[in-house]
C-alpha positions, 0 to 999 in steps of 0.5 A: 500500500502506498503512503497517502499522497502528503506522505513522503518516503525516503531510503538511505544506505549507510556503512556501520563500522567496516562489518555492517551496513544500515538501511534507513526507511523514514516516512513522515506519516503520523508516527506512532505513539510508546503504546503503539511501539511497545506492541509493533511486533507482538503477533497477538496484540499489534496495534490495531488502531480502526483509523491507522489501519483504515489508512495504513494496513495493519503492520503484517508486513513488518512483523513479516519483515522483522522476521526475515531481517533477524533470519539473515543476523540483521536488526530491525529498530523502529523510532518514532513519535506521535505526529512525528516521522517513523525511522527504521533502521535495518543493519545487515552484517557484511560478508568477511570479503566486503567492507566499506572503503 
């Protein structure tokens, strides 16, 4: 689903050290509250917010992802704040024969 159409989605690559590199996904949608962070990616009891999820989907896909990235030894970290911008940060460890120069 795509953001709404004043919503704005950014990617940045970044290295982390010279064993890791950091995906950063930022999206200047309404942001979520502590409560909503604190159940993110609890499978039974995700948010499920009528109004977010009418607009947003309901965050299948990232307990999805978060799943995926930690099978591959990566992190997946979320910031955000109510009425806010919503960060994640992906890191993925580098194979032993590429490091960032």
């Amino acid at each position: 689903m795509p953001p709404p159409k004043d919503d704005t989605l950014s990617v940045t690559l970044s290295p982390q050290g010279r064993d890791a590199a950091a995906i950063w996904l930022a999206h200047t949608g309404p942001g979520m509250s502590k409560a909503q962070l604190d159940k993110l990616f609890d499978w039974v009891d995700a948010s499920r917010d009528e109004e977010v999820c009418a607009e947003y989907g309901q965050s299948l896909g990232l307990l999805i992802a978060k799943d995926w990235v930690e099978k591959q030894n990566a992190t997946l970290e979320v910031y955000s704040e109510q009425g806010r911008e919503t960060q994640l940060k992906v890191v993925f460890p580098l194979a032993p024969d590429v490091a960032f120069l």
